[in-house]
C-alpha positions as semicolon CSV with decimal commas, in nm:
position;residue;x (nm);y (nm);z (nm)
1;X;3,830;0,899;0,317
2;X;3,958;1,083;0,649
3;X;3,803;1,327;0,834
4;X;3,966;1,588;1,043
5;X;3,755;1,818;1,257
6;X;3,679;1,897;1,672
7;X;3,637;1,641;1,859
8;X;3,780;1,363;1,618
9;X;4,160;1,364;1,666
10;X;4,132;1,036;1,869
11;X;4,007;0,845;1,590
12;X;4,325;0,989;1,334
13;X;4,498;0,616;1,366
14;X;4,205;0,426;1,307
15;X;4,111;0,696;1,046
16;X;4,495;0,646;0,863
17;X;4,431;0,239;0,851
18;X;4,070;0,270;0,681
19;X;4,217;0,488;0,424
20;X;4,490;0,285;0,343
21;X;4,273;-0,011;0,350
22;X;4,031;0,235;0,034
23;X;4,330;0,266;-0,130
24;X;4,462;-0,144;-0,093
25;X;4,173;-0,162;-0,366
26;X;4,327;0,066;-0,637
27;X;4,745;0,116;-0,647
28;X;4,695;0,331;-0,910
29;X;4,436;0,580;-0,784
30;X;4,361;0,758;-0,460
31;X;4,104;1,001;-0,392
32;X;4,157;1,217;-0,097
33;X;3,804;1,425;0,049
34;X;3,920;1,665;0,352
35;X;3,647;1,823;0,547
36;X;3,753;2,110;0,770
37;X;3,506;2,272;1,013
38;X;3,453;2,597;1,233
39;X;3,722;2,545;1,521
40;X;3,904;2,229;1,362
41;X;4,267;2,233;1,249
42;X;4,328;2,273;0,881
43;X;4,458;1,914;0,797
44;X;4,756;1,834;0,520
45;X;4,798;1,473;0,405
46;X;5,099;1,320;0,314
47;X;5,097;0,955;0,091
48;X;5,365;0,735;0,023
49;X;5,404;0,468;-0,212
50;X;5,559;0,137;-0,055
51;X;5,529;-0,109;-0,323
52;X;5,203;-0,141;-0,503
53;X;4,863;-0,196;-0,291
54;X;5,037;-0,062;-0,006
55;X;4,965;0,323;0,021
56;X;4,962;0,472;0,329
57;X;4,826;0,820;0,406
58;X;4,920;1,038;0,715
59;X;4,752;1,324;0,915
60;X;4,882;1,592;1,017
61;X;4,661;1,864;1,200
62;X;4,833;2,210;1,191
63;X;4,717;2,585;1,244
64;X;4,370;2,675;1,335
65;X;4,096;2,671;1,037
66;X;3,915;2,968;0,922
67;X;3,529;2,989;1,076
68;X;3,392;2,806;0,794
69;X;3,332;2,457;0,606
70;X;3,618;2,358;0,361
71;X;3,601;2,087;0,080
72;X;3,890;1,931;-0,082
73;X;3,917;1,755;-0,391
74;X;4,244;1,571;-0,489
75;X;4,247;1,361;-0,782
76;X;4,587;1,166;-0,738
77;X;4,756;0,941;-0,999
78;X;5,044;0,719;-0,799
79;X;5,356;0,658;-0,953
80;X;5,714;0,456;-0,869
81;X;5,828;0,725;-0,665
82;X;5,683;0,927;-0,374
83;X;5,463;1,246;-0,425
84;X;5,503;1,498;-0,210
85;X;5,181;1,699;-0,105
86;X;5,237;2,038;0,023
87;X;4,993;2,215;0,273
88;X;4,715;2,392;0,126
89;X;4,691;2,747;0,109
90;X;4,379;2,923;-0,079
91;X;4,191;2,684;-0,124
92;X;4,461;2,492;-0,331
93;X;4,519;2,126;-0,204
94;X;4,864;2,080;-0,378
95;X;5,118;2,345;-0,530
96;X;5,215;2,359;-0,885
97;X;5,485;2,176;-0,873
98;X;5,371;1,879;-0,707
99;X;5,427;1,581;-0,911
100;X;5,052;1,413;-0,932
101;X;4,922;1,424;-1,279
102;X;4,539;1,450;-1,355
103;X;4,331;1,228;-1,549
104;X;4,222;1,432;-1,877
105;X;3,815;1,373;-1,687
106;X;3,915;1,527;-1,395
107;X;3,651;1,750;-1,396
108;X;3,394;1,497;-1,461
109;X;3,546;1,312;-1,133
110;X;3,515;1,600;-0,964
111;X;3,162;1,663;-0,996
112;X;3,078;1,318;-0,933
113;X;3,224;1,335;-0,635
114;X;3,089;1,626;-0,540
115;X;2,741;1,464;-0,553
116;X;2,841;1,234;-0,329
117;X;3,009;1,425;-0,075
118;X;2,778;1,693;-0,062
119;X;2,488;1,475;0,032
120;X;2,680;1,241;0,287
121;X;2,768;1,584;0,475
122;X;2,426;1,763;0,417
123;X;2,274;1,453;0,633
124;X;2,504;1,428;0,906
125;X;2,428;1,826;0,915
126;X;2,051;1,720;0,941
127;X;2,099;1,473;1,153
128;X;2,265;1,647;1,389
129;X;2,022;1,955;1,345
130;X;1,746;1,710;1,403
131;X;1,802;1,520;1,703
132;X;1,638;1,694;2,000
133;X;1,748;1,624;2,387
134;X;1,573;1,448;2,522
135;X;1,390;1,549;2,810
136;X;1,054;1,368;2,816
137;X;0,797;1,186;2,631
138;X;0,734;1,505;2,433
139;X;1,056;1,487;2,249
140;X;1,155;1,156;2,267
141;X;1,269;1,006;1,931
142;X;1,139;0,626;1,841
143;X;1,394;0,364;1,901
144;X;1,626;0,230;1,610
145;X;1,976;0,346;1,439
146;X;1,972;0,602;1,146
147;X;2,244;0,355;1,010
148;X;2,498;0,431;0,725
149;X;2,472;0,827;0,594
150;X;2,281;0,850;0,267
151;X;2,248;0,473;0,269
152;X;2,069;0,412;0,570
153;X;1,847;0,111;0,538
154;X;1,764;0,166;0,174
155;X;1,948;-0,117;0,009
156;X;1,774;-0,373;0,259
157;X;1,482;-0,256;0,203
158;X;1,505;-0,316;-0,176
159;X;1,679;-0,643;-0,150
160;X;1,362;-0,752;0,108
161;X;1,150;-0,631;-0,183
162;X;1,329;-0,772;-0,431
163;X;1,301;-1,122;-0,318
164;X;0,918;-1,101;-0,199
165;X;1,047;-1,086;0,223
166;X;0,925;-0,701;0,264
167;X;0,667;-0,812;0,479
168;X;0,931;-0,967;0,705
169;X;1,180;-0,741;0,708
170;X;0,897;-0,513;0,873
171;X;0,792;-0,712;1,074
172;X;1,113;-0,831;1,198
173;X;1,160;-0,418;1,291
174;X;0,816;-0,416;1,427
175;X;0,920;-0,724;1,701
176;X;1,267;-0,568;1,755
177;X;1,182;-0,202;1,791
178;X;0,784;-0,142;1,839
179;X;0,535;-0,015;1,593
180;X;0,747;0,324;1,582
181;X;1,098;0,340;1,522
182;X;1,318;0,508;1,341
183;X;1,552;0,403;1,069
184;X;1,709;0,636;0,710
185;X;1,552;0,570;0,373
186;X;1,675;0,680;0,030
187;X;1,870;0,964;0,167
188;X;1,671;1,085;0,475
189;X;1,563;1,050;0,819
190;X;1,294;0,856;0,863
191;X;1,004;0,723;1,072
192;X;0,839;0,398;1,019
193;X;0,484;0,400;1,159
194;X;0,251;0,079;1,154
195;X;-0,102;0,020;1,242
196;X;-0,489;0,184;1,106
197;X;-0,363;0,503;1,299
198;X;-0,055;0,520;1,094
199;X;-0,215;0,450;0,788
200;X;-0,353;0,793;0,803
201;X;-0,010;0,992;0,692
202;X;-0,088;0,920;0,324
203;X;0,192;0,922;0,045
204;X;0,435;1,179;-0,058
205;X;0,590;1,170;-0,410
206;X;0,965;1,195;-0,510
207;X;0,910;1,554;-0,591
208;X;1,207;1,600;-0,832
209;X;1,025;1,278;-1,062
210;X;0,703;1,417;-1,105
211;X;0,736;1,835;-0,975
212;X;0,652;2,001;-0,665
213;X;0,321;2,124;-0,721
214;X;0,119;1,795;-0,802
215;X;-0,163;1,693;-0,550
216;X;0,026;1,437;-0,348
217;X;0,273;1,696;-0,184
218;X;0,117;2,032;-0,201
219;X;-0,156;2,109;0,114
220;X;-0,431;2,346;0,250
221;X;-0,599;2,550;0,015
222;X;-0,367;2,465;-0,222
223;X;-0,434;2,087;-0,231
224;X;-0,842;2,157;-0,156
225;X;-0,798;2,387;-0,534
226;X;-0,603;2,123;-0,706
227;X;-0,820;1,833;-0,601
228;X;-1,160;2,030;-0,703
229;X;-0,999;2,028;-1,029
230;X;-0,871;1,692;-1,080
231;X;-1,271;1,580;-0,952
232;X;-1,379;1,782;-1,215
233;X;-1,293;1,555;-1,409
234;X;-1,327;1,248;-1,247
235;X;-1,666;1,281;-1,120
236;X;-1,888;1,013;-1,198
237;X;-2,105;1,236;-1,428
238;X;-1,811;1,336;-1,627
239;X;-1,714;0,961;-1,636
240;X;-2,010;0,824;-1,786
241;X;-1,902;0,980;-2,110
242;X;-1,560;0,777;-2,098
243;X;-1,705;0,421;-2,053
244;X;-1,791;0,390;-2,436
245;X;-1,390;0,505;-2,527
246;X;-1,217;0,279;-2,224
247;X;-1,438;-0,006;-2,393
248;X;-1,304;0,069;-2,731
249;X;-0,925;0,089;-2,595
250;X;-1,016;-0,233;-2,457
251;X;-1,146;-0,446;-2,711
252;X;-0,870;-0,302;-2,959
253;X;-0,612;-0,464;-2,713
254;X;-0,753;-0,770;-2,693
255;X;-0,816;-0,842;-3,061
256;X;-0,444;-0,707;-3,145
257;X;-0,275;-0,846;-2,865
258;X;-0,441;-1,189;-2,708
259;X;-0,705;-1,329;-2,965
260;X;-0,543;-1,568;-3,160
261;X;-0,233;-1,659;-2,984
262;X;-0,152;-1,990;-2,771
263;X;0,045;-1,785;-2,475
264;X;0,105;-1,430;-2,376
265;X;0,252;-1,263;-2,064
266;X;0,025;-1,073;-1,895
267;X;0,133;-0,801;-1,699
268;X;0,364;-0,603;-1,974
269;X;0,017;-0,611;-2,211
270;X;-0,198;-0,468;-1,916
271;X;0,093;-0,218;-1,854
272;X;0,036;-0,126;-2,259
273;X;-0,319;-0,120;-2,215
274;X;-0,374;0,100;-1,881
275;X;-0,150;0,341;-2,082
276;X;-0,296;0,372;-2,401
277;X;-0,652;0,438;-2,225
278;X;-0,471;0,681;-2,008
279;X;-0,348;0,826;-2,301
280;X;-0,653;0,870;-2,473
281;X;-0,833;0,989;-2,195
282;X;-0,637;1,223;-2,060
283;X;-0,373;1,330;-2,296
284;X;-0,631;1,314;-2,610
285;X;-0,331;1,144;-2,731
286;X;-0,392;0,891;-3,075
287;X;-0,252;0,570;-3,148
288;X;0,075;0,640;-3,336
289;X;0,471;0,755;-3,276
290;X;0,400;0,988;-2,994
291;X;0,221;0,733;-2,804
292;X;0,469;0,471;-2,811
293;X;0,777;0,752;-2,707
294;X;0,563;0,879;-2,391
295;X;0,516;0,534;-2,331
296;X;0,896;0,443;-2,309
297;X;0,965;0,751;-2,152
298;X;0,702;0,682;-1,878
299;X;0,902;0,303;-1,850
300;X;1,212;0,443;-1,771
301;X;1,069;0,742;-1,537
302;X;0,904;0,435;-1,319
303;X;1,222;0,277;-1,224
304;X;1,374;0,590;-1,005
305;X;1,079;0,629;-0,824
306;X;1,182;0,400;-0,508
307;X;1,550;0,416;-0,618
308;X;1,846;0,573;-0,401
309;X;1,848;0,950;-0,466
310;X;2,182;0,987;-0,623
311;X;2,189;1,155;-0,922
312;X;2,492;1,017;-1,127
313;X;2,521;0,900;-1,449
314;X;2,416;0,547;-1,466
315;X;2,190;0,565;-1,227
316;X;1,836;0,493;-1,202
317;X;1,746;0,765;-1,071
318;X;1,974;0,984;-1,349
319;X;1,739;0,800;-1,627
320;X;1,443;0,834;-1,441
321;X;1,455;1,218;-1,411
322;X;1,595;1,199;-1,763
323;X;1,241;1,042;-1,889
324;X;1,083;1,260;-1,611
325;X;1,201;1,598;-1,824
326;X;1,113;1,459;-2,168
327;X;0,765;1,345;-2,071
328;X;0,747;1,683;-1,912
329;X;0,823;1,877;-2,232
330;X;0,537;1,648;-2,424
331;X;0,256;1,715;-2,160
332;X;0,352;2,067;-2,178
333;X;0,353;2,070;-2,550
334;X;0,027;1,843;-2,566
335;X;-0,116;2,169;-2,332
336;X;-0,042;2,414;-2,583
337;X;-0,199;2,254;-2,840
338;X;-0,501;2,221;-2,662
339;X;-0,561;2,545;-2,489
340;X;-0,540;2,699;-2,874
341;X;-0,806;2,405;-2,961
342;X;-1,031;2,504;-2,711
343;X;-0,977;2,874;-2,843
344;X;-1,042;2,759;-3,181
345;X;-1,365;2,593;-3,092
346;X;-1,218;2,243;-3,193
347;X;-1,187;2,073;-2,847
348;X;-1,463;2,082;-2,518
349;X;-1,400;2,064;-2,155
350;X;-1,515;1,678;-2,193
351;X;-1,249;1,590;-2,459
352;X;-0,996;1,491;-2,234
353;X;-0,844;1,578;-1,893
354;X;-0,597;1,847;-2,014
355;X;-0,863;2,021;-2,126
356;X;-1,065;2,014;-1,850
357;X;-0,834;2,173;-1,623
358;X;-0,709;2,401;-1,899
359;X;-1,138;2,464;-1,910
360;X;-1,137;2,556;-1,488
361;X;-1,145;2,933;-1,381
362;X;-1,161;3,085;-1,073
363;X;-1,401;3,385;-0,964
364;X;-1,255;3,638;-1,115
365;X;-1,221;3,487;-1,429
366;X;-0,855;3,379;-1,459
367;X;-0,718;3,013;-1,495
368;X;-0,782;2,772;-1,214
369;X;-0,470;2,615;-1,240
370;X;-0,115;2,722;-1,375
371;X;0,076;2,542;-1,662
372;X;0,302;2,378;-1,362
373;X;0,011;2,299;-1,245
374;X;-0,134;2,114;-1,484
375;X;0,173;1,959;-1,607
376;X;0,271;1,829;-1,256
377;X;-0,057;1,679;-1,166
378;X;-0,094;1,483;-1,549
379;X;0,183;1,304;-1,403
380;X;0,055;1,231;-1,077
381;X;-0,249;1,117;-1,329
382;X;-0,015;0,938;-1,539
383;X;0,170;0,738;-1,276
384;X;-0,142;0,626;-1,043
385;X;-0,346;0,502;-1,318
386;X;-0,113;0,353;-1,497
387;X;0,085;0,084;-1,315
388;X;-0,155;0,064;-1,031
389;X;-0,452;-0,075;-1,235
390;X;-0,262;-0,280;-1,472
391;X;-0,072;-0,493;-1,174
392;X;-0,438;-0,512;-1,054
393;X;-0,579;-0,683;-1,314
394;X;-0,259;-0,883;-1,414
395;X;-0,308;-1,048;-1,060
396;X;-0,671;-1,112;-1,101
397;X;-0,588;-1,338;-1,397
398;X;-0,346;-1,468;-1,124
399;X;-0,600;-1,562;-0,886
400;X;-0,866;-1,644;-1,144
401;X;-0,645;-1,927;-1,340
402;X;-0,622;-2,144;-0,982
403;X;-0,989;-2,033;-0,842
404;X;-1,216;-2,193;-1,065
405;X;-1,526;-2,107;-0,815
406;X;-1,429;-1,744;-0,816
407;X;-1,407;-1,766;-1,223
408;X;-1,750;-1,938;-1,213
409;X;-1,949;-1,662;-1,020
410;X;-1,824;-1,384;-1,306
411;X;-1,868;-1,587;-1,589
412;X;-2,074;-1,898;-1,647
413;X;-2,348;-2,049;-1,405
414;X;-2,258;-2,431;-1,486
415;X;-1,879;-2,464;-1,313
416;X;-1,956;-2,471;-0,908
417;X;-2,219;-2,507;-0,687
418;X;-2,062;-2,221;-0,465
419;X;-2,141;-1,936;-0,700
420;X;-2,305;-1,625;-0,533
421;X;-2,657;-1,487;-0,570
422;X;-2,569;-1,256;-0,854
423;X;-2,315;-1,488;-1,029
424;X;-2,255;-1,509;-1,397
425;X;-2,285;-1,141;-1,391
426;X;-2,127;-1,107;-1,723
427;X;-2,300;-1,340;-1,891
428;X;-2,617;-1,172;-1,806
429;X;-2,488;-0,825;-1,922
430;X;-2,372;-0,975;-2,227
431;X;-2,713;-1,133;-2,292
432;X;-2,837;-0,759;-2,278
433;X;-2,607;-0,597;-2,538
434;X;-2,635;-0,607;-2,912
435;X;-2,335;-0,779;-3,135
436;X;-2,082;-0,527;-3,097
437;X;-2,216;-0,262;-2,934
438;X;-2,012;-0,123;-2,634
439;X;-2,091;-0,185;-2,224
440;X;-2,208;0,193;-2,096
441;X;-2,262;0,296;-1,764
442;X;-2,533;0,093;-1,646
443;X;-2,388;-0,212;-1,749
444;X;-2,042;-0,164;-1,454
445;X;-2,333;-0,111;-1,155
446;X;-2,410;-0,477;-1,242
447;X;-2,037;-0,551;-1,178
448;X;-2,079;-0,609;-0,772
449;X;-1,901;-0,955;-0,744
450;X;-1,617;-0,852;-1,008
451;X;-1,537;-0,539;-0,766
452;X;-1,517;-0,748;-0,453
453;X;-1,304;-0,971;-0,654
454;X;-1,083;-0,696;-0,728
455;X;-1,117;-0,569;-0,384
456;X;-0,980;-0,881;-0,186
457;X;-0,698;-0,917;-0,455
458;X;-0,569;-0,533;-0,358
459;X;-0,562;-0,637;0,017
460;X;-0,349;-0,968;-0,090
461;X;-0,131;-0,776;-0,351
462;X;-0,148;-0,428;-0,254
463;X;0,023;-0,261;-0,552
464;X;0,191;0,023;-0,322
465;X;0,394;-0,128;-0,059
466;X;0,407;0,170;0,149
467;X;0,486;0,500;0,106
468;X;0,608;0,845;0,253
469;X;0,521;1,184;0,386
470;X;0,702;1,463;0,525
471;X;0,665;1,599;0,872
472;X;0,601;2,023;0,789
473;X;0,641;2,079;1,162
474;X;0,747;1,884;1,528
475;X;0,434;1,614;1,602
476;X;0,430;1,344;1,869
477;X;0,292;1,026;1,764
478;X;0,245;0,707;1,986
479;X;0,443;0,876;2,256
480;X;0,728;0,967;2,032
481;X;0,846;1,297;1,880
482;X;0,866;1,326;1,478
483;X;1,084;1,606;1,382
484;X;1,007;1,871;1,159
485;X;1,171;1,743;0,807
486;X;1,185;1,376;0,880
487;X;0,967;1,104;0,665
488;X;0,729;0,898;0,759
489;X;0,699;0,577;0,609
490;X;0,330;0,379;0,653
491;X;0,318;0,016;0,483
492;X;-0,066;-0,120;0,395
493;X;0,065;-0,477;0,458
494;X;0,091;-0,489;0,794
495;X;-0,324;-0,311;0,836
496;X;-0,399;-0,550;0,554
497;X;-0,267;-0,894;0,655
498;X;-0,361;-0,817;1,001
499;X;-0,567;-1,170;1,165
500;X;-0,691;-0,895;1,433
501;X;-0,847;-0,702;1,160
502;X;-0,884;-0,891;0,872
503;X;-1,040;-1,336;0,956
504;X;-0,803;-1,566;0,785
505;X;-0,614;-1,293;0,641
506;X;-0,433;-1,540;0,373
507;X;-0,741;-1,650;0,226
508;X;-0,896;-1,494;-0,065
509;X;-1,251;-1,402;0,011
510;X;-1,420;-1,156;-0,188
511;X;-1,706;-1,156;0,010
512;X;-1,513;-0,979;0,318
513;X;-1,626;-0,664;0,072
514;X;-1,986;-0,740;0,000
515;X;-2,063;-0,392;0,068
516;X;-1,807;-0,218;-0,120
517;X;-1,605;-0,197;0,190
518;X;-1,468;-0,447;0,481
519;X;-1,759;-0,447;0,687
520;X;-1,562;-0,576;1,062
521;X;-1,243;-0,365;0,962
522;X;-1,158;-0,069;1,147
523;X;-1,092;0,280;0,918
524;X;-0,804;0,308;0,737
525;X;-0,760;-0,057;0,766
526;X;-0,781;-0,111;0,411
527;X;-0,589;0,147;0,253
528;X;-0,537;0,015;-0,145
529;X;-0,696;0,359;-0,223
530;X;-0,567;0,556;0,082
531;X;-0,755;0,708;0,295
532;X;-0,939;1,022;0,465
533;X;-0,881;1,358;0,242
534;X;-0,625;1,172;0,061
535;X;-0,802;0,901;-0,078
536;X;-0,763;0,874;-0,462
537;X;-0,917;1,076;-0,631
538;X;-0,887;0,823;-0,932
539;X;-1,081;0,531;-0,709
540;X;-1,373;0,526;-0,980
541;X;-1,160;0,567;-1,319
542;X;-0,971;0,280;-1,159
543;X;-1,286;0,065;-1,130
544;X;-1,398;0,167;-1,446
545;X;-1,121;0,056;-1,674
546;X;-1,046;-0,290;-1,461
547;X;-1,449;-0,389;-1,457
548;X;-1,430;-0,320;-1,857
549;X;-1,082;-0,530;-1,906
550;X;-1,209;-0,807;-1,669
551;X;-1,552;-0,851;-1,832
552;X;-1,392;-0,924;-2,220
553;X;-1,102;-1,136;-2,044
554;X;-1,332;-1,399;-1,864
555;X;-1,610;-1,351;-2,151
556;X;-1,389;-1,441;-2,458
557;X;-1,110;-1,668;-2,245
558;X;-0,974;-1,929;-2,077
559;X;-0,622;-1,955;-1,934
560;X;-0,366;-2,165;-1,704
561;X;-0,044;-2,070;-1,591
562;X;0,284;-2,174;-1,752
563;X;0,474;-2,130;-1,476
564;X;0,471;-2,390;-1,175
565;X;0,638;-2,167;-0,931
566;X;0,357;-1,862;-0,879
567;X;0,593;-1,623;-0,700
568;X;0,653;-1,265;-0,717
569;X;0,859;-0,986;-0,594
570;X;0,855;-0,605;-0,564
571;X;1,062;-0,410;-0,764
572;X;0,906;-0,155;-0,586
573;X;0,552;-0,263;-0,797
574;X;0,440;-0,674;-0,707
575;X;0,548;-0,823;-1,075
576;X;0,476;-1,211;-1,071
577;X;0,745;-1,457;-1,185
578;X;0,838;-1,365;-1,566
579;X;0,518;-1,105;-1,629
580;X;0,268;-1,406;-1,564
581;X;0,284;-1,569;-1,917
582;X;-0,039;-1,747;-1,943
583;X;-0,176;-2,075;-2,204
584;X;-0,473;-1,926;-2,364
């Protein structure tokens, strides 16, 4: 690739030897990008064929460019003898007559590389747009390197993920650049911010995944309208009306799924089961073929969510905004149905949570929230209380197969001599209920030591690593300037396994939260939920559906791990080694 433009006709040598070297890798195609700006020289390229792996390209800078960006495309299939490649005139690279033939795809090439020229050039057009003099503290930018365009940092950040070193590789930027710097992530400029103070900036969704008017991006009245809603909802009165149906979901599970098998592997059945109550629950959604195609769909949509922004074909993030659109057009289809339910008398506001919002009116009587609306935020609902409760509970079992004391105060009184005050908590709410009847309300208020248990495991295994916002306008932080349009990145981690913040931060010690909260720990120190305005909104369903699954799973069994290595990585979600298969 060569660029020709002001102020880079030193680098034209250096520019001719990495292109050949592009080409070195492929005799038999070359793809030539030229990028003419305002006050550059319109560029023609020449290319010769030596013998093959040996193609050279050559600059030549002629008359002065129109006042205006160009973009070439040239698609160029070499053959035995040179091709000739005249200057361009009208936006035409080559003239008829030139002798390069064109793959039969070429417009299929074209447009992919389209997609990834237009983004390289949109962000070193940002960048440049967004890097202020500097002229004091006010805007100074953080220290670090923006890196590769596009690229940026993204792809170490995965791998670090990937192989369970995220931690480190923050770290590692915190000692090297501060607890601000700056670095590019998935496509944009970006600030990394660590600390209880930067654990305030709360997360941003990818906004093309799951739409532009869900509660985690929208703000202001907006975001104070949509989040009335959504607590509609979720309120603790509307809630109490659930408990009996998240029981059922639950016990159907575990009769189908683990009761009579030797092994299983835990986290793809909790991932089954946090959807199917999600699916009753909100969606109003039955057991069946529709089910089990949103639930695909919602596997696939998952896997762009931290993926590099590039939307070609074989992509992650192509499949994921694929799956993104077809859940779409089933929420939105599931909506219809219900609004002309609820106009037929046949559904309530308390049926589900599609029908609650569709329920909500404003004062003068028209609809609280618009279809987008509603469609956007049932996938915010979909996503957060889906994969973040079901990696919750799957490493529970985790900590619960090689903590026998821990096991002991939720389940049985006989096991340890270090059990708590209000152990065997579920054997004493068992000893309440009648054979087969379902837990209710009352019964999860018992559940103190089970929450701190799950508590202290979401400080160890936080499912979100981090996440992002968006600066709306200029804003100094810590001394540093974050432009307008620039992420910010936050990572619990570093709050969480903090030895300042948190005693022995490896340890597991549910009794750090013996209050429902860490009772030394500074706010926003222990963000699992978020924090401030922000904080989910979910928090309680959450709790509900894990103190449910937990109290069947140590009531009716007994486990050990399979695996001798218990490791895991992030891919972005914690998954331990193989999905945690379990002996039952």
């Amino acid at each position: 690739m060569l660029w020709s433009g002001s102020g880079y006709g030193t680098e034209r040598n250096r520019g001719d030897r990495n292109a050949a070297r592009q080409l070195d890798d492929d005799p038999q195609m070359g793809i030539v990008i030229l990028l003419s700006f305002r006050n550059a020289g319109r560029a023609t390229f020449s290319k010769e064929t030596g013998h093959p792996g040996r193609d050279r390209l050559r600059n030549c800078v002629s008359s002065p460019a129109e006042s205006s960006i160009h973009i070439y495309f040239a698609i160029l299939r070499v053959v035995p003898s040179p091709i000739p490649l005249h200057p361009a005139t009208n936006n035409q690279l080559a003239s008829p007559n030139t002798t390069a033939s064109l793959p039969m795809d070429f417009s299929s090439i074209l447009l992919a590389l389209m997609a990834i020229a237009l983004p390289m050039l949109f962000h070193l057009i940002t960048r440049a747009k967004n890097n202020p003099r500097r002229g004091g503290t006010t805007n100074k930018l953080p220290p670090g390197s923006l890196g590769l365009p596009v690229i940026g940092q993204s792809l170490g950040l995965l791998r670090a993920m990937r192989a369970n070193t995220a931690d480190r590789w923050i770290q590692a930027r915190v000692s090297r650049y501060g607890p601000v710097s700056k670095l590019s992530l998935f496509g944009a400029p970006t600030v990394l911010l660590t600390g209880p103070a930067a654990n305030r900036f709360q997360p941003r969704s990818v906004q093309r995944i799951l739409g532009e008017r869900s509660i985690l991006d929208i703000m202001g009245a907006d975001h104070k309208r949509i989040r009335g809603a959504l607590a509609e909802f979720l309120k603790p009165d509307m809630l109490r009306l659930y408990v009996g149906r998240i029981d059922g979901e639950v016990r159907h599970h575990l009769d189908g799924s683990w009761d009579g098998r030797r092994s299983v592997t835990v986290l793809p059945l909790m991932k089954r089961l946090t959807f199917d109550i999600i699916a009753s629950l909100l969606f109003g959604l039955r057991r069946g073929a529709a089910r089990d195609a949103l639930a695909g769909d919602f596997a696939q949509l998952m896997e762009g969510m931290w993926a590099v922004p590039v939307d070609l074909p074989f992509t992650a993030f192509r499949r994921s905004l694929r799956a993104s659109a077809r859940a779409r057009r089933v929420i939105a289809g599931i909506a219809r149905e219900t609004k002309g339910k609820l106009e037929r008398g046949e559904a309530s506001r308390s049926s589900d949570l599609i029908a609650c919002l569709l329920s909500l009116a404003d004062e003068s009587g028209a609809p609280l929230l618009s279809e987008e609306e509603i469609v956007d935020n049932s996938m915010v609902a979909l996503v957060a209380g889906h994969d973040t409760s079901s990696i919750l509970m799957t490493f529970m079992v985790r900590q619960l197969a090689n903590d026998p004391d821990t096991l002991a105060a939720m389940a049985s009184r006989t096991f340890s001599d270090h059990a708590m005050a209000d152990d065997a908590e579920h054997d004493e709410i068992a000893k309440s209920k009648g054979a087969g009847e379902a837990l209710a309300w009352e019964d999860l208020a018992k559940m103190k030591f089970t929450w701190r248990v799950a508590l202290e495991t979401l400080r160890l295994v936080p499912p979100i690593f981090g996440n992002f916002r968006r600066a709306v306008q200029d804003i100094e932080f810590d001394g540093f300037l974050i432009p307008k349009g620039w992420q910010v990145f936050w990572v619990s981690s570093v709050t969480h396994m903090d030895a300042s913040i948190f005693h022995e931060p490896a340890k597991f010690d549910p009794s750090r939260f013996k209050d429902g909260s860490p009772a030394t720990a500074p706010p926003c120190s222990f963000v699992a939920f978020g924090g401030g305005p922000r904080i989910c909104v979910g928090m309680e369903f959450a709790r509900i559906e894990t103190l449910v699954t937990m109290h069947y799973l140590v009531r009716w069994f007994r486990w050990k791990l399979c695996c001798k290595e218990d490791t895991f990585a992030r891919d972005p979600m914690p998954s331990p080694l193989h999905g945690l298969p379990i002996q039952l």
